[in-house]
C-alpha positions as CSV (number, residue, x, y, z in Angstrom):
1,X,-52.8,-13.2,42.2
2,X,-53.2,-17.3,42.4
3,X,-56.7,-18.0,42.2
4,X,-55.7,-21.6,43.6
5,X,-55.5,-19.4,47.3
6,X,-58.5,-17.2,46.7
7,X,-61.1,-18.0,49.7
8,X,-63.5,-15.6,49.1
9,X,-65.8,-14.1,46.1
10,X,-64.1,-10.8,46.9
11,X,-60.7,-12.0,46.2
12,X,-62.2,-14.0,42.8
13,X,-63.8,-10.1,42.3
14,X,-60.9,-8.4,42.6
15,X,-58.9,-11.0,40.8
16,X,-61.2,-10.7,38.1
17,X,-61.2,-6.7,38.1
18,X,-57.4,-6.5,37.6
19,X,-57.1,-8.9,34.5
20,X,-59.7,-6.6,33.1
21,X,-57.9,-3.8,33.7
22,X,-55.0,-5.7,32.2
23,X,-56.7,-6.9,29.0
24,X,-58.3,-3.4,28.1
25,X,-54.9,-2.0,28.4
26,X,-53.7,-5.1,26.2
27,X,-56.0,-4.3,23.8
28,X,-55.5,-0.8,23.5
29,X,-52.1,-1.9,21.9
30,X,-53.6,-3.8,19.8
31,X,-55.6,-1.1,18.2
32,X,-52.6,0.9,18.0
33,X,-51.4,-1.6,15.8
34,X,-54.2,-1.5,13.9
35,X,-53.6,2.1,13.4
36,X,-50.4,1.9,12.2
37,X,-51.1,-0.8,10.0
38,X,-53.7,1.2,8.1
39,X,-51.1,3.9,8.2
40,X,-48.7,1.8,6.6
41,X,-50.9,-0.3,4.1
42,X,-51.2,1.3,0.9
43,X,-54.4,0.4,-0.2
44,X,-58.3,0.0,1.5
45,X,-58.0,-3.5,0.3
46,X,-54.9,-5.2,2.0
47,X,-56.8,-4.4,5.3
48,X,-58.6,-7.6,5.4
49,X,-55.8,-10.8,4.8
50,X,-58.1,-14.3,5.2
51,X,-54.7,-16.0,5.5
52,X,-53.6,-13.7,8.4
53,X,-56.7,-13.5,10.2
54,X,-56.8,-18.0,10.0
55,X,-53.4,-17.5,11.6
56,X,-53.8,-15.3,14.2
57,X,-56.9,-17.5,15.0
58,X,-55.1,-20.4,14.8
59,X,-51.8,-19.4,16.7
60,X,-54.5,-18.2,20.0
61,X,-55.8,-21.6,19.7
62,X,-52.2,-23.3,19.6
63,X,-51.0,-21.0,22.7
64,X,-54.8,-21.7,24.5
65,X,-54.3,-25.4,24.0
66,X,-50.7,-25.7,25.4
67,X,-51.9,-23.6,28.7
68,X,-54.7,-25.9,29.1
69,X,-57.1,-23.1,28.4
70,X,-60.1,-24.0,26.7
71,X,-59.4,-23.5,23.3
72,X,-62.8,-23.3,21.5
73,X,-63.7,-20.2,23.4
74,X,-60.5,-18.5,22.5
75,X,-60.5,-19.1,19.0
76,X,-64.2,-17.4,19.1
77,X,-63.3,-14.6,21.1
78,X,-60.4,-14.1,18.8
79,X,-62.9,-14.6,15.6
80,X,-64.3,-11.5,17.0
81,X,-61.2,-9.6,17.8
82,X,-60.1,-10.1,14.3
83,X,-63.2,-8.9,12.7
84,X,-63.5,-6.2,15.3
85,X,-59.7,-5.1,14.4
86,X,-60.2,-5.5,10.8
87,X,-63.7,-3.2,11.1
88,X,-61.6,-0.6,13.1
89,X,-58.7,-0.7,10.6
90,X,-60.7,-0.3,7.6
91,X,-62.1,2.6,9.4
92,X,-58.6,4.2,10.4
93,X,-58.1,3.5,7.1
94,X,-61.0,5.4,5.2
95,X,-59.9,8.7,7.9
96,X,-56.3,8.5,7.3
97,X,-56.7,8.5,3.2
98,X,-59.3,10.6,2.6
């Protein structure tokens, strides 16, 4: 894939379709740390860690900045992706201790 050769909307499509496929399976090991993490965390509230999540945020800026990427956007997507991994965890959390 180098976008830089891409002539056609197809190839952009296509392009486009495989990084998804990529990311999804990217972030399906994410959540399976998340999973182990509330496996391994022994109480409900050590899920949430405002000093992690700020790094992790800040460490997907650092990397998005030194690639040139645009950095603002990744540190909101990655806002979410936090609070959407911290939301699942919690949840793993709740099933695996009850």
């Amino acid at each position: 894939m180098n976008p830089e050769s891409y002539t056609t909307m197809a190839e952009v499509r296509a392009g486009v379709d495989e990084i998804d496929r990529k990311l999804v399976a990217l972030l399906d090991q994410r959540f399976a740390h998340m999973r182990a993490a509330a496996r391994i965390k022994p109480e409900r509230g050590a899920v949430r860690d405002e000093p992690r999540k700020a790094e992790v945020i800040a460490n997907a800026r650092a990397e998005a900045e030194r690639l040139g990427a645009p950095a603002g956007v990744i540190a909101e997507l990655w806002e979410k992706l936090v609070e959407a991994s911290i939301a699942y965890e919690m949840n793993e959390f709740d099933r695996l201790k009850r």
